[in-house]
Backbone as a chain_set.jsonl record, in Angstrom:
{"seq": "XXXXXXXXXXXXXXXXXXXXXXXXXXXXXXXXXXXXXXXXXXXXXXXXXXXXXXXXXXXXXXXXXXXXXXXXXXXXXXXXXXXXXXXXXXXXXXXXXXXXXXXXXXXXXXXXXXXXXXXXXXXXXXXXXXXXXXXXXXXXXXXXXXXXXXXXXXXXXXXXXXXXXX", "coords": {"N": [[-8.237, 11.031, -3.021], [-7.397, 10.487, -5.37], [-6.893, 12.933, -6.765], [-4.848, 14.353, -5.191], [-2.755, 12.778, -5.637], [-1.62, 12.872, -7.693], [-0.236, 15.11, -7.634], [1.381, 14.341, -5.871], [2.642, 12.218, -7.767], [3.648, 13.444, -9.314], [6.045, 13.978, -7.555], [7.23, 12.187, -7.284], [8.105, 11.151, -9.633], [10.015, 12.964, -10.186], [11.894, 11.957, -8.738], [12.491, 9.377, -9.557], [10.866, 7.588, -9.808], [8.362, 6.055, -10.552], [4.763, 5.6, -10.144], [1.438, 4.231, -10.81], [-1.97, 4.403, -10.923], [-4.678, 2.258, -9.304], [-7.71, 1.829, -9.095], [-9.478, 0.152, -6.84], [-12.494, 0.375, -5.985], [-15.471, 2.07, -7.097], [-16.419, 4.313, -5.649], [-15.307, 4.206, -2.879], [-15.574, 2.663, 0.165], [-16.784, 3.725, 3.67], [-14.577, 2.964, 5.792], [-14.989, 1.944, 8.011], [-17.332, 0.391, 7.506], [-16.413, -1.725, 6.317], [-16.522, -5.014, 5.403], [-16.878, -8.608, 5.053], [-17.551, -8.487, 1.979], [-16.258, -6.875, 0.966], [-13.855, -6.987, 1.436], [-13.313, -8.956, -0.007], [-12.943, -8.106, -2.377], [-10.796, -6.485, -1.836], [-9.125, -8.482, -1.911], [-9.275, -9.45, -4.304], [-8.239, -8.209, -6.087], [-5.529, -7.127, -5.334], [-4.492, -9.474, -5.775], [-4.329, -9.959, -8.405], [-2.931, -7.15, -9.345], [-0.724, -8.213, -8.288], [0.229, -10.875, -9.745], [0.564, -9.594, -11.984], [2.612, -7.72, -11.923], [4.631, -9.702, -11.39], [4.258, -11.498, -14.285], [5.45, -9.059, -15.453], [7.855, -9.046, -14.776], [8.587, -11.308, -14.775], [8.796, -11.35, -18.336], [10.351, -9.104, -18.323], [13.187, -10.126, -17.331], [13.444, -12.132, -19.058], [14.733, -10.989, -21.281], [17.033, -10.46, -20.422], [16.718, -7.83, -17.972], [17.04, -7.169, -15.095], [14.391, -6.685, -13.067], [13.658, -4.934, -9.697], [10.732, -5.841, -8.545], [8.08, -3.329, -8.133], [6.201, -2.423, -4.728], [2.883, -2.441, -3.595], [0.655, 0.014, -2.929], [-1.93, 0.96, -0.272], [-4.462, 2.869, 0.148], [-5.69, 3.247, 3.188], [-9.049, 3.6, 5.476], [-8.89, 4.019, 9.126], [-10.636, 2.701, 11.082], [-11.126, -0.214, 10.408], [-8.975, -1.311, 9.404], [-6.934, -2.648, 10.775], [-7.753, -4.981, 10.553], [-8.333, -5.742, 7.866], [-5.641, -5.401, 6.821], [-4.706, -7.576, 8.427], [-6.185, -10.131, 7.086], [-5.593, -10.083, 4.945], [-2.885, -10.303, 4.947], [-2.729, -12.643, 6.311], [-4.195, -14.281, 4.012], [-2.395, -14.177, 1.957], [-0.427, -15.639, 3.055], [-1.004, -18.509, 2.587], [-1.073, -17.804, -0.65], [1.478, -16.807, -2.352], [3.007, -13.912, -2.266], [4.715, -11.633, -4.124], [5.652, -9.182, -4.353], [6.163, -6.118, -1.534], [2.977, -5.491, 0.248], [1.83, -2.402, 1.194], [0.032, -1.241, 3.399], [-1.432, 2.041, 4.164], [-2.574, 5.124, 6.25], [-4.416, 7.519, 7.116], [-4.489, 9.886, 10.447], [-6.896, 12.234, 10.005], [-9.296, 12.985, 7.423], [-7.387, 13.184, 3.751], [-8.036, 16.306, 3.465], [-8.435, 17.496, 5.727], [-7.522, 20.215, 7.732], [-4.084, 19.469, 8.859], [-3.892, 16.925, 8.581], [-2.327, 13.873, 8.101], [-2.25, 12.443, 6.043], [-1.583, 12.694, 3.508], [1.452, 13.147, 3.856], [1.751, 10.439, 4.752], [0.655, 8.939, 2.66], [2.801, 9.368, 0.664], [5.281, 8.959, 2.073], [4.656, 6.002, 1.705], [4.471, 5.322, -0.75], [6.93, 5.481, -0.905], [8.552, 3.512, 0.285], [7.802, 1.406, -1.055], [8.726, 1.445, -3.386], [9.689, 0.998, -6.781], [12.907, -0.239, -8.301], [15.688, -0.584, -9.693], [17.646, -1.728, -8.17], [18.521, -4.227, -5.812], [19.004, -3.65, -3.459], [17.816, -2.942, 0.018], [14.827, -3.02, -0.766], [11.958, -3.582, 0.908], [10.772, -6.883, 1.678], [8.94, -9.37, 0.523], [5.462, -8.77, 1.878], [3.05, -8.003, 4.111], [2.478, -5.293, 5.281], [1.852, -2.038, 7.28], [1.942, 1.113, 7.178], [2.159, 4.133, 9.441], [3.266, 7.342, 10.018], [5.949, 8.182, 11.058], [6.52, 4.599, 10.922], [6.911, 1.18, 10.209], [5.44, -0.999, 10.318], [4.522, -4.722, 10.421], [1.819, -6.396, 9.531], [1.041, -8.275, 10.675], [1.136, -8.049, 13.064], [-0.385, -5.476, 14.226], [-2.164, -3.314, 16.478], [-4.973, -1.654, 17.104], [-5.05, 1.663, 18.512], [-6.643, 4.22, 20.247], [-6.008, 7.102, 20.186], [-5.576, 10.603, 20.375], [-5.03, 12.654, 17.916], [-2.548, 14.157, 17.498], [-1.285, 13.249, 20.292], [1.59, 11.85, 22.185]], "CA": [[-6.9, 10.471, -3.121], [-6.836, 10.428, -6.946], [-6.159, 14.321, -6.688], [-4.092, 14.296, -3.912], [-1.779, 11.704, -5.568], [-1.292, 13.887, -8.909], [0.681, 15.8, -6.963], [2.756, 12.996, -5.577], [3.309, 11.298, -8.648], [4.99, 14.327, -9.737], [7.307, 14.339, -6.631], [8.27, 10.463, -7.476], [8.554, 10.906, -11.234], [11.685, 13.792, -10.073], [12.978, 11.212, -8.123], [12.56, 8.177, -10.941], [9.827, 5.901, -8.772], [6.855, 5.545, -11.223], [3.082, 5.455, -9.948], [0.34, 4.085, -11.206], [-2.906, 3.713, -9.215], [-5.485, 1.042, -9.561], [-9.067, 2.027, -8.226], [-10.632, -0.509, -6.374], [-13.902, 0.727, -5.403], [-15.681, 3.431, -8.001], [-17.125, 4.613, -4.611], [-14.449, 3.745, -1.314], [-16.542, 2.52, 1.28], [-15.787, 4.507, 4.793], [-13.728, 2.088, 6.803], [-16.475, 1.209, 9.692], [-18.635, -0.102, 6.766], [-15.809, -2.18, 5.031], [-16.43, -6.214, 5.972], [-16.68, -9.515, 3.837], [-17.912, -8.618, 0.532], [-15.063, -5.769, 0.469], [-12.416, -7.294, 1.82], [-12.67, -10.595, -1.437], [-12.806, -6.978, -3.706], [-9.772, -6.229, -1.855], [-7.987, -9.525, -2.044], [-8.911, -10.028, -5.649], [-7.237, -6.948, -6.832], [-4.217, -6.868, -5.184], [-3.838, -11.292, -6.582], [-4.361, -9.512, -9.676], [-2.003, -6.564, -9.348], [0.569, -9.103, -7.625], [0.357, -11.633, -10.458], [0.519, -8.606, -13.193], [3.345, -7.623, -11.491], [4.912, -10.747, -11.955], [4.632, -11.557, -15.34], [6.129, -8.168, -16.218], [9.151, -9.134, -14.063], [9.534, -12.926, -16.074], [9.14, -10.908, -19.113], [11.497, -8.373, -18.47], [14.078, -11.172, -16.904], [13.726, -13.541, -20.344], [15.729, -10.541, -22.315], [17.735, -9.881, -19.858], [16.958, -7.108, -17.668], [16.479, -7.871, -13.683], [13.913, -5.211, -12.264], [13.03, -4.951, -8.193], [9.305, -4.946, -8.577], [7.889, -2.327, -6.938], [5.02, -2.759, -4.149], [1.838, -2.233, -4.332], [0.378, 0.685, -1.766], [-3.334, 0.673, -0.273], [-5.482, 3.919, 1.405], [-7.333, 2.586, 3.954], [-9.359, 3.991, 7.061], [-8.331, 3.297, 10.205], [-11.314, 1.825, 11.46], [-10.66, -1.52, 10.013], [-7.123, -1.347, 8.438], [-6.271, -3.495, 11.259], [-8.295, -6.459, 10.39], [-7.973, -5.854, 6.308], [-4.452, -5.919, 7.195], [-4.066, -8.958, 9.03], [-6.801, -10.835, 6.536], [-4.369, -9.478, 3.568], [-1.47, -11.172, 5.448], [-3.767, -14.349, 6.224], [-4.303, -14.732, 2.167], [-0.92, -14.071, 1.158], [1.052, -16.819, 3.564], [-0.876, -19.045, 0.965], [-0.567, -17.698, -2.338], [2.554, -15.966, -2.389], [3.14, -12.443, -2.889], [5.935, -11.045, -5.074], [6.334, -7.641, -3.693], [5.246, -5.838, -0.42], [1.832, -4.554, -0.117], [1.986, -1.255, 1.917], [-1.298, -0.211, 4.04], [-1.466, 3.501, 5.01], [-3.806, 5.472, 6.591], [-4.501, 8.987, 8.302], [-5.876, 10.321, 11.531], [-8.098, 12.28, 9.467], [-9.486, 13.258, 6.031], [-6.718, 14.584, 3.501], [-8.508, 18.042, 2.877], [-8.787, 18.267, 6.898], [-5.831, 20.979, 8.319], [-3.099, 19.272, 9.863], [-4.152, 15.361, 8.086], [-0.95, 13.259, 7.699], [-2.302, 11.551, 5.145], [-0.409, 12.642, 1.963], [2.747, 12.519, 3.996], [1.657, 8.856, 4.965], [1.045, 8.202, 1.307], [4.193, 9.929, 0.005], [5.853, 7.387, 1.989], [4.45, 4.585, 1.616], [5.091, 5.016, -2.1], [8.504, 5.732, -1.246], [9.218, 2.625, 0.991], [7.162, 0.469, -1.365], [8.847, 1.584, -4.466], [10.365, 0.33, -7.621], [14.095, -0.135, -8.208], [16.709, -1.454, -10.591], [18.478, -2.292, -7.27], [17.808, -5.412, -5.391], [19.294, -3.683, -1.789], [17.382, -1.814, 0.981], [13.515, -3.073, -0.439], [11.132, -4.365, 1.989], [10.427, -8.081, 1.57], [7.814, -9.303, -0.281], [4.997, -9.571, 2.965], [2.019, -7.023, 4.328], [2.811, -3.829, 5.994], [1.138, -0.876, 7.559], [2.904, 2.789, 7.478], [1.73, 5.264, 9.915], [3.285, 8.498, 10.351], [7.314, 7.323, 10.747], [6.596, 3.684, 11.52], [6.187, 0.489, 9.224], [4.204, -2.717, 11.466], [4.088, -6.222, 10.145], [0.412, -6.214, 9.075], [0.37, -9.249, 11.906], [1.917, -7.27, 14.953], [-0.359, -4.722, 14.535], [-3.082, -3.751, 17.186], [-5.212, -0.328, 17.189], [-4.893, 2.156, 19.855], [-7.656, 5.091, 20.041], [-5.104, 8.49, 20.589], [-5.518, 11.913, 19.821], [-3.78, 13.08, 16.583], [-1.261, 14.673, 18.175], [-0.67, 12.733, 21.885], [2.577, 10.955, 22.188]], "C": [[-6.341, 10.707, -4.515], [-6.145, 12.053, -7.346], [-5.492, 14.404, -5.964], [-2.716, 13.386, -4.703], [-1.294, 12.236, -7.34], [-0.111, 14.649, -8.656], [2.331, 14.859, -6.493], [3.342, 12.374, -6.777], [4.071, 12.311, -9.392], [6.415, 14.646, -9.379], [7.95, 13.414, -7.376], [8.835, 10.619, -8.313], [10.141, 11.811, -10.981], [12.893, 12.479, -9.342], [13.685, 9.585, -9.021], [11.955, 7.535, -10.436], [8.384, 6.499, -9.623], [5.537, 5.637, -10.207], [2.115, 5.379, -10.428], [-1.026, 3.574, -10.509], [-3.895, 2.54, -10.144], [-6.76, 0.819, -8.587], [-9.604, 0.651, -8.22], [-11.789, -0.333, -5.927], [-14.631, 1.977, -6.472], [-15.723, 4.689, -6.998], [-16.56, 4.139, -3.319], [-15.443, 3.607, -0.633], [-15.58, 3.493, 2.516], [-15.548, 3.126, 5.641], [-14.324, 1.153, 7.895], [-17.148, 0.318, 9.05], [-17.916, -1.518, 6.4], [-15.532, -4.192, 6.203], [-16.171, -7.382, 4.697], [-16.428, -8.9, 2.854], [-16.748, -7.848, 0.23], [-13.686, -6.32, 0.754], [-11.963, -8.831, 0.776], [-12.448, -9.597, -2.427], [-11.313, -6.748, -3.626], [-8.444, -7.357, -2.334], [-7.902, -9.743, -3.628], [-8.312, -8.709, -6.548], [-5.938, -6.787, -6.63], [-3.689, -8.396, -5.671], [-3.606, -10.309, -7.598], [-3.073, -8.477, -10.12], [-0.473, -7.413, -9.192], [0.723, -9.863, -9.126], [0.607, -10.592, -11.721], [2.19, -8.437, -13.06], [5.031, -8.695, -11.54], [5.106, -11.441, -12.951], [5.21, -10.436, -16.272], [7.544, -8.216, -16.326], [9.354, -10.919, -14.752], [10.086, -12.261, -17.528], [10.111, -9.817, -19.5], [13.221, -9.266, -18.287], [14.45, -12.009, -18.225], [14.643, -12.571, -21.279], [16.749, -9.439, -21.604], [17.852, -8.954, -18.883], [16.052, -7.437, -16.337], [15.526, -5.818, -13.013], [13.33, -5.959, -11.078], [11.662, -4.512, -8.76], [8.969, -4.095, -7.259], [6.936, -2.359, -6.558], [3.385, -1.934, -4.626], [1.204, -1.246, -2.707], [-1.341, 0.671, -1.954], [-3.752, 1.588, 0.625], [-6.311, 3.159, 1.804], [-7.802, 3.743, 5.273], [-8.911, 3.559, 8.095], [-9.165, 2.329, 11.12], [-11.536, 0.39, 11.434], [-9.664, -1.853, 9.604], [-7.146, -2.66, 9.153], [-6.275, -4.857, 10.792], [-8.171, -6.523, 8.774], [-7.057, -6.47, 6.368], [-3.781, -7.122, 7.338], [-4.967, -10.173, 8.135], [-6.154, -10.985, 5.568], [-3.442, -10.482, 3.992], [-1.795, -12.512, 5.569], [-3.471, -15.018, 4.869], [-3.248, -14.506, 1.84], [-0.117, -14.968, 2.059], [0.104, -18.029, 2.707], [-0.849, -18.935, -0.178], [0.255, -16.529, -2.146], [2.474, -14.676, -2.917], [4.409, -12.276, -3.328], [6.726, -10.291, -4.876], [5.785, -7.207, -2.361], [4.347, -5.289, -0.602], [2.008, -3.789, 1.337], [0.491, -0.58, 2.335], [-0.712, 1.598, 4.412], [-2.595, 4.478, 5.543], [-3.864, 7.231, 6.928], [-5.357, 9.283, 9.215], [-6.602, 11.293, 11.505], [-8.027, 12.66, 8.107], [-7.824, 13.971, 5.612], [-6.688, 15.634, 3.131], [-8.383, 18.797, 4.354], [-7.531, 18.763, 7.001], [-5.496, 20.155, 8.705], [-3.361, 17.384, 9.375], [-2.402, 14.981, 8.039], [-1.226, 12.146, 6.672], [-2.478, 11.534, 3.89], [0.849, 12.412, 2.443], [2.655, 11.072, 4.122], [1.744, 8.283, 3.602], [2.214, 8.391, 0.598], [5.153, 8.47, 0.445], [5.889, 6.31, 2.193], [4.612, 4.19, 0.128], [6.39, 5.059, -1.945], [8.946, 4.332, -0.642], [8.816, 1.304, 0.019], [7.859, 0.154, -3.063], [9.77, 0.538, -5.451], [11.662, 0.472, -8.025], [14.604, -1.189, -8.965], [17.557, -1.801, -9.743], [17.536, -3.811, -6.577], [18.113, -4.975, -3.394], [17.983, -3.04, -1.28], [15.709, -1.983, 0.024], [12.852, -3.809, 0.778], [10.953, -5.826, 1.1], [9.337, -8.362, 1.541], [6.416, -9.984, 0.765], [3.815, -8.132, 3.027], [2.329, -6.477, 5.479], [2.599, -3.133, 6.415], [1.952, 0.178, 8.031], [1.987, 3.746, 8.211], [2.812, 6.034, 10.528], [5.335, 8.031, 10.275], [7.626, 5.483, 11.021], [6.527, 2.658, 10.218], [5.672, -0.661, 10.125], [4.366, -3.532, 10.051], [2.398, -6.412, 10.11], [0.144, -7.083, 10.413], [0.452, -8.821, 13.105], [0.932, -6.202, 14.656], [-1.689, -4.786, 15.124], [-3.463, -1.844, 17.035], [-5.114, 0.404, 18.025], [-5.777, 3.077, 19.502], [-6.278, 6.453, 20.805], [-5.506, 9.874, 20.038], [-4.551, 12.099, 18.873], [-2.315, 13.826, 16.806], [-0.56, 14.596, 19.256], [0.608, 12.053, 21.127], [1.857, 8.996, 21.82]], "O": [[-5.186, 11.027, -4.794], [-5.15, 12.257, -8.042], [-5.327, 15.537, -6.416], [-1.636, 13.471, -4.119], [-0.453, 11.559, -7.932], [0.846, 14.766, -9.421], [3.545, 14.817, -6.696], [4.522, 12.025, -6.758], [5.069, 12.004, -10.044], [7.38, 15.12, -9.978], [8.981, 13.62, -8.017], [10.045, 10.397, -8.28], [11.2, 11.422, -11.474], [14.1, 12.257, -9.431], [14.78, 9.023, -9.054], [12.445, 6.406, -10.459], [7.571, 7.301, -9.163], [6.022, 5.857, -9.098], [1.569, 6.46, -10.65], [-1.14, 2.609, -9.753], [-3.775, 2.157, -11.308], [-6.883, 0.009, -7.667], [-10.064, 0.056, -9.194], [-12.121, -1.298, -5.24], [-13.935, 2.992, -6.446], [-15.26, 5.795, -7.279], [-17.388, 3.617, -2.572], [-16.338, 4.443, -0.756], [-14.404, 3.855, 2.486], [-16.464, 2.402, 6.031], [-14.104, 0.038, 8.369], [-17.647, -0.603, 9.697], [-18.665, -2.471, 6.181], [-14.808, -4.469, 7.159], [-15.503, -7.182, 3.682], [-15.257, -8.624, 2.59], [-16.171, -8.141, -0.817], [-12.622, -5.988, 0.233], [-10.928, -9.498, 0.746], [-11.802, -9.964, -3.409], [-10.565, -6.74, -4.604], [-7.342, -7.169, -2.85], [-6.877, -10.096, -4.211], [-8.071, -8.686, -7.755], [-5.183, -6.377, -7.512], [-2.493, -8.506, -5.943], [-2.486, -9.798, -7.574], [-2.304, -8.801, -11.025], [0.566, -7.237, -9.829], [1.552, -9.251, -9.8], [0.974, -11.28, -12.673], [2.957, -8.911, -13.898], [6.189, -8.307, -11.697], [6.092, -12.174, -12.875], [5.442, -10.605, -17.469], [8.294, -7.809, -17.213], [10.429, -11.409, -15.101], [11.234, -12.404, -17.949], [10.578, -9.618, -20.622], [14.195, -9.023, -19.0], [15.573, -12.476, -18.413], [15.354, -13.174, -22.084], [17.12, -8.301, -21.892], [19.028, -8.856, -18.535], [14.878, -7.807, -16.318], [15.845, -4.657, -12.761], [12.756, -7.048, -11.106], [11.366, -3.422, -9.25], [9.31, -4.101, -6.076], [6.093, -2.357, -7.455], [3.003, -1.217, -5.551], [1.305, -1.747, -1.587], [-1.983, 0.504, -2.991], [-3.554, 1.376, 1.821], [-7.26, 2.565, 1.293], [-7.035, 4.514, 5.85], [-8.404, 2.443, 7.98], [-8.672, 1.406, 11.769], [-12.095, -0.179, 12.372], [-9.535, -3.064, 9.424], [-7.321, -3.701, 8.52], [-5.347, -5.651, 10.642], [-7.829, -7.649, 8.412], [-7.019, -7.682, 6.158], [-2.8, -7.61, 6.776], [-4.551, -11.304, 8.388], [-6.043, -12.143, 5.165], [-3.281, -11.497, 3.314], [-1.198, -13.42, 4.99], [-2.747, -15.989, 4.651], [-3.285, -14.957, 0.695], [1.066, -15.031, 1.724], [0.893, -18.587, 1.944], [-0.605, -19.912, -0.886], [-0.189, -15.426, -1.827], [1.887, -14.42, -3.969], [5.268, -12.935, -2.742], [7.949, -10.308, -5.009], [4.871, -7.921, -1.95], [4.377, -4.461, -1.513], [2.262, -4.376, 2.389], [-0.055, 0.354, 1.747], [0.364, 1.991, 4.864], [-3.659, 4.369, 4.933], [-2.829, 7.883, 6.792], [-6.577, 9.131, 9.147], [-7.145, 11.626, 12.559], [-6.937, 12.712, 7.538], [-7.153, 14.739, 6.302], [-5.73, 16.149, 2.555], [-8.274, 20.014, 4.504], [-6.536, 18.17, 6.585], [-6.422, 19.502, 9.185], [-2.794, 16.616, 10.152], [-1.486, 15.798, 7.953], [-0.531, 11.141, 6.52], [-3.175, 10.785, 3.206], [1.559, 11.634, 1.806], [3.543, 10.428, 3.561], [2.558, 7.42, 3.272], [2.612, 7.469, -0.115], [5.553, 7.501, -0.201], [6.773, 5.621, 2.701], [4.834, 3.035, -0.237], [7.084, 4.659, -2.88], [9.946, 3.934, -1.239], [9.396, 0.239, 0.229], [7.675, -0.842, -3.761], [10.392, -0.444, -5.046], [11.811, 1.677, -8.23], [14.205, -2.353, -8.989], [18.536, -2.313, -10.285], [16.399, -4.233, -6.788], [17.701, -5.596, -2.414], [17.141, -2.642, -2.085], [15.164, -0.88, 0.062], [13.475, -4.606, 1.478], [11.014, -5.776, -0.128], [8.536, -7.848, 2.322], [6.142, -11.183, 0.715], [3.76, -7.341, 2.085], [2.442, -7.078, 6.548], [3.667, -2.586, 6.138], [2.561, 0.165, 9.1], [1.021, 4.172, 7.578], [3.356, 5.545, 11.519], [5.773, 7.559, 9.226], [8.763, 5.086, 11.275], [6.124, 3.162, 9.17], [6.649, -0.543, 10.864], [4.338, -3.067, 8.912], [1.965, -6.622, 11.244], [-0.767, -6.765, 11.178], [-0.161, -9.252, 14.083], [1.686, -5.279, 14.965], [-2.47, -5.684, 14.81], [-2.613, -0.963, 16.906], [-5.017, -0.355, 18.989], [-5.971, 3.027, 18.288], [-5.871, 6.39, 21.965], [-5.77, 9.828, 18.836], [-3.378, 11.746, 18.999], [-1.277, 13.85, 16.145], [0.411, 15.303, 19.526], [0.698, 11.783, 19.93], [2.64, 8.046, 21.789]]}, "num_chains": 1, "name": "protein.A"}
C-alpha cells in the first residue's frame, strides 16, 4: 500500500487534498486472521488519529481559520471489513468521531491484473478528504467504499461474487 499510495499522494497533492498515512500494523495481518487483539490496535489508532485531528482543528479555529477536517481512510481485507466496520461504528456512537472514517477494500491484491484496489483507495481519499469548505463532506460517522458505492459501516452485509459479476 505504502508504494502504491506514493503515487496517489501525488495525484491529490495536484488537486490540493494532502495525505498522510499512519501505519498501523509494522506487519498487516491478512484479513481472515484479523480478530480481538487487532481490532483494540485498530480502535486505538484511529481515537488517536481522531483526537489529533481535533486539536489541530481547535488550534487552527482559536486564530481564526475554520478548516473541514479531513477523514481518516483504512485498507482493509474483505474477509472481515464487515465486522471491523461495524465494531468501528459500535465504538464511535460512544466516543464521538470528528471526521468520517472511510473503509476500503479490493477484490484482490493491488499488484494482481485487473485489482480495483488503488482506484478504491484513490477514492476513498477523495471522498474522505480535507477542505477549507464546509459543503458536500461526508458526516462525521463509519463508511465502507467499494468500487462506486459508499455503505454505512452498519448497513453493510458481505456477499461472495466474482470480481467482475453484476
Amino acid at each position: 500500500v505504502d508504494e502504491k499510495l506514493k503515487t496517489i499522494q501525488a495525484y491529490m497533492v495536484a488537486l490540493g487534498i494532502g495525505v498522510q498515512t499512519w501505519p498501523i500494523f509494522e506487519r498487516p495481518p491478512d484479513s481472515s486472521n484479523i480478530g480481538e487483539d487487532e481490532w483494540r490496535v485498530i480502535l486505538d489508532n484511529l481515537k488517536k488519529i481522531n483526537d489529533k485531528k481535533q486539536e489541530v482543528s481547535d488550534r487552527l479555529r482559536s486564530i481564526g481559520i475554520l478548516l473541514e477536517k479531513g477523514g481518516i481512510v483504512v485498507t482493509h481485507g474483505t474477509d472481515t471489513l464487515q465486522i471491523t466496520a461495524l465494531i468501528t461504528a459500535l465504538e464511535f456512537s460512544i466516543s464521538p468521531l470528528v471526521v468520517p472514517v472511510v473503509f476500503t477494500c479490493s477484490h484482490s491484491p493491488m499488484g494482481t491484473v485487473g485489482s480495483d484496489g488503488l482506484a478504491n483507495l484513490r477514492k476513498a481519499i477523495f471522498v474522505a478528504k480535507e477542505r477549507f469548505s464546509v459543503k458536500d463532506n461526508l458526516l462525521p460517522s463509519v463508511y465502507v467504499l467499494i468500487g462506486q458505492d459508499v455503505h454505512l459501516a452498519s448497513r453493510l452485509t458481505k456477499v461472495r461474487t466474482m470480481p467482475d459479476s453484476d
